[in-house]
N, C-alpha and C positions, 0 to 999 in steps of 0.2 A: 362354142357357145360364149358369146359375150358375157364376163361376167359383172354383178349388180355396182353399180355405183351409187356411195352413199352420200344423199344431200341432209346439208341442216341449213333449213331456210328460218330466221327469224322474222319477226313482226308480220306474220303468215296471214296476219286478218287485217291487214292493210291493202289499203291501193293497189300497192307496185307488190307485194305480197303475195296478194292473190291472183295477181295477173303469171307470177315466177310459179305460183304452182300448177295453175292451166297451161303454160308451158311442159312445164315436166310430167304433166300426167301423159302426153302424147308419147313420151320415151320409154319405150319398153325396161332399158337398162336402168330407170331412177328409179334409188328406193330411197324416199322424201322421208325427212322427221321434217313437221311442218309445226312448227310453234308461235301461241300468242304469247301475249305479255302472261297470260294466269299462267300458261303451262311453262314458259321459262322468262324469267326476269333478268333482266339481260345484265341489271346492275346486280343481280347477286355472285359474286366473282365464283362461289363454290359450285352452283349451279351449274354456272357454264362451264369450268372447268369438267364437271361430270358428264355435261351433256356432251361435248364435242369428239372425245376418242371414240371410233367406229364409225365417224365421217370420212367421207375423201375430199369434203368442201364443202364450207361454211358460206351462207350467203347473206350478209345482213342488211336486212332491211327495216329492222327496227329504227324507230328516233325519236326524239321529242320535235315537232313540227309547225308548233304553234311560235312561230313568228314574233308575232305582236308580246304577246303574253312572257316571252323567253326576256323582257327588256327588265320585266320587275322581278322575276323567275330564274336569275344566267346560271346559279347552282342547279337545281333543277334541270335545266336544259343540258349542260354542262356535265353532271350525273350519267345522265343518259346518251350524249351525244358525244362525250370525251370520254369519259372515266369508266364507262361500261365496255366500250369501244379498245379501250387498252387492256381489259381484262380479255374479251375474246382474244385480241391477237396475243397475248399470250398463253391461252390458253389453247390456241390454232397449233403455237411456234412450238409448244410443249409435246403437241399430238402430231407434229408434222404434216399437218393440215393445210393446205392453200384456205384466203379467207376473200372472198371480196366483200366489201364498203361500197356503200351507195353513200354518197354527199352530193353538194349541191354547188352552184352558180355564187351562193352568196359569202363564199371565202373569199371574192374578189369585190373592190374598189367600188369599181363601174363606173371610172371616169377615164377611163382608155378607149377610143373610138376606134382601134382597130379588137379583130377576137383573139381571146386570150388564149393563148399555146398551154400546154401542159402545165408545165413547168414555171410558168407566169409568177414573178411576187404574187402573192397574197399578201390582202387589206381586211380584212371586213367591216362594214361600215354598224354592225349591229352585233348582239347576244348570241341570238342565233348562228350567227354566222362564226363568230368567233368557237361555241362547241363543236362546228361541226368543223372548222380547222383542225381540234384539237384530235378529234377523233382520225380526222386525216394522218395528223404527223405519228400518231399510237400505232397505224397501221403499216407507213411507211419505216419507223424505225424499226418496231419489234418483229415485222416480216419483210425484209429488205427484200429477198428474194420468192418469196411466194403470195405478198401480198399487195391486193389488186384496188384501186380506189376510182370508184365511178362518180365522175359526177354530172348532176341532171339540171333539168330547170324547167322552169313552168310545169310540171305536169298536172296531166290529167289523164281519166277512165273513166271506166263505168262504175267502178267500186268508191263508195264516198260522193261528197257532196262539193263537187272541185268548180273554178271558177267557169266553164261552159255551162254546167246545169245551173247553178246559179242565173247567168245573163240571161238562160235560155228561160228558165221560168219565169222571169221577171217579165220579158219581151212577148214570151208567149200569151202573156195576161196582159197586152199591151199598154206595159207600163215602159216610160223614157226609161233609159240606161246610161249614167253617165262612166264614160270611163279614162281611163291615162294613156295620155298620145303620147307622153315624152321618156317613156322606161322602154327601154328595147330590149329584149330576150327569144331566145329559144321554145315554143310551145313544144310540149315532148308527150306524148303517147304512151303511159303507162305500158299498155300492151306491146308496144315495138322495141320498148326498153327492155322488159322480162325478157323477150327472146334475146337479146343480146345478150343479156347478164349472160343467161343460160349457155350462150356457146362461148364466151369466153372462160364458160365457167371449168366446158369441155376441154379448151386448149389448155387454160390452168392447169386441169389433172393432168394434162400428158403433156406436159412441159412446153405447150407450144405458143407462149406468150409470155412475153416480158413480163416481170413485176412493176406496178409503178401505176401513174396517174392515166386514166383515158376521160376521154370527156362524151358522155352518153347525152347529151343534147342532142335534139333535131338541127338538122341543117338548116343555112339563111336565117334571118331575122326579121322580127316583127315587134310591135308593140300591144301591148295589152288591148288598145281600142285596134287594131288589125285584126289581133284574134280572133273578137270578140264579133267585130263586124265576118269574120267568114266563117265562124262557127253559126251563126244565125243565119246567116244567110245557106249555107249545109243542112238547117232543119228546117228550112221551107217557113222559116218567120221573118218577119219584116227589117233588114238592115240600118233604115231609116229610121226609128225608134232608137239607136246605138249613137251617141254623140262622144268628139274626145273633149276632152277635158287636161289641165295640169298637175301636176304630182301634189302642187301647192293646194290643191281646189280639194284633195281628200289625207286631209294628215293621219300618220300612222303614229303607233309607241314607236319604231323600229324603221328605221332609214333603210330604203331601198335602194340598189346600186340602179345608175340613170342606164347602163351600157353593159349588160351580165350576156356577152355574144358568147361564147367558147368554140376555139380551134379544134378540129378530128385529125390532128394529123399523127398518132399515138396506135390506131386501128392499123395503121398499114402492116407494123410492126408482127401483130397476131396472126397477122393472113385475112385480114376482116376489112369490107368497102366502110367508108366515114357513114353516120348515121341518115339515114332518110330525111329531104327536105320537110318544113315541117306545114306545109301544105298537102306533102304526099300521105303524112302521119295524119293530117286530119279527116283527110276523104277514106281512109280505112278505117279509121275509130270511129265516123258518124256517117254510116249507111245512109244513102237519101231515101226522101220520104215517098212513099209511092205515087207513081206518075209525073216527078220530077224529073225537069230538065237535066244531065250530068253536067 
């Protein structure tokens, strides 16, 4: 009889959260502690320290995610996305725990117009980006060998109010949509991401994966009005309503990388194919509408 393996998944009532624990309910052998911010605060170092022993693996998906808001807030962000992030992994390295990290695209530049390999300098051009470096290098030093750092980009799901539902309701109620042709990235699939997390979470425990940086982005590249135009065009609403526009035409707090592509070449390593193109990842996350064309 297989016996129970034990998850701690934080930030349980997020996105990518909740998407990791629809995952793991299909597994007979996971026995999930599944926590939000009420029931473990990830900046309280004691807490996690208590929470983690009787795990086999930590998966955190907790963060501070607000972007814009991170530029007047970088303690704050920084709190949660660096300094929480280096109490887990030493609270993992303490318990002998593997830990994986979810981070993001925006510890890079994004003015290199080829995709960024693993191992790639790091820039960030913003707050945000800078705590979630921080939390990077917490994971890489204090688990050299058991700790696992993912990182994503664009996403979205059905969980939360992400930029498809957004376009889509705007469009829906046919109203214009302007959006940005000149930022190119990765659209990623909350749900095809949790499965990954999840099996490398498998090879983790049984040692069958390097420690170290992978990159959970969807495959190819697009820009936010590409997206945007085939996500609508996927829910049976009008394309043409969807106009692009320049990064100039909509200012943010928080500077965006123009070119956030990232390289898969890191999966080969686990035993694992590079992540799904990220056209493949849209036509499974948005069902077409009944009596649509495929």
């Amino acid at each position: 009889m297989t016996r129970p393996v034990g998850w701690l998944v934080t930030g349980a009532a997020g996105m990518l959260g909740r998407e990791v624990l629809a995952v793991l309910r299909h597994d007979p052998t996971a026995r999930v502690t599944a926590t939000t911010r009420a029931a473990l605060d990830i900046t309280h170092a004691h807490a996690v320290r208590a929470a983690v022993p009787g795990h086999d693996i930590v998966l955190n998906a907790a963060a501070w995610t607000a972007v814009d808001l991170a530029e007047t807030h970088e303690s704050e962000a920084l709190a949660v996305n660096g300094e929480a992030v280096a109490g887990l992994a030493a609270a993992c390295a303490a318990a002998a725990v593997p830990l994986i990290h979810v981070s993001t695209d925006y510890v890079f530049r994004g003015d290199d117009p080829a995709p960024y390999p693993e191992y790639a300098a790091t820039a960030p051009l913003n707050a945000y980006g800078r705590s979630k470096l921080a939390g990077e290098r917490a994971v890489l030093e204090g688990l050299p060998a058991t700790g696992y750092v993912v990182r994503t980009s664009w996403l979205y799901g059905e969980h939360g109010r992400d930029f498809v539902e957004r376009v889509a309701h705007r469009v829906g109620a046919g109203e214009t949509v302007r959006v940005v042709d000149d930022q190119h990235g990765q659209p990623t699939w909350a749900g095809e991401l949790a499965v990954r997390l999840v099996e490398l979470g498998r090879r983790a425990i049984a040692r069958r994966a390097p420690a170290g940086i992978y990159h959970g982005s969807a495959g190819g590249r697009t820009t936010w009005f590409g997206f945007a135009r085939a996500a609508v065009t996927r829910l049976g609403l009008d394309p043409g309503l969807v106009h692009p526009c320049r990064t100039e035409d909509f200012p943010t707090a928080a500077a965006r990388p123009r070119y956030a592509v990232l390289g898969h070449d890191r999966w080969a390593l686990a035993g694992l194919p590079p992540p799904a193109p990220w056209q493949d990842m849209l036509r499974e996350a948005l069902p077409l509408p009944p009596g649509a064309a495929p």
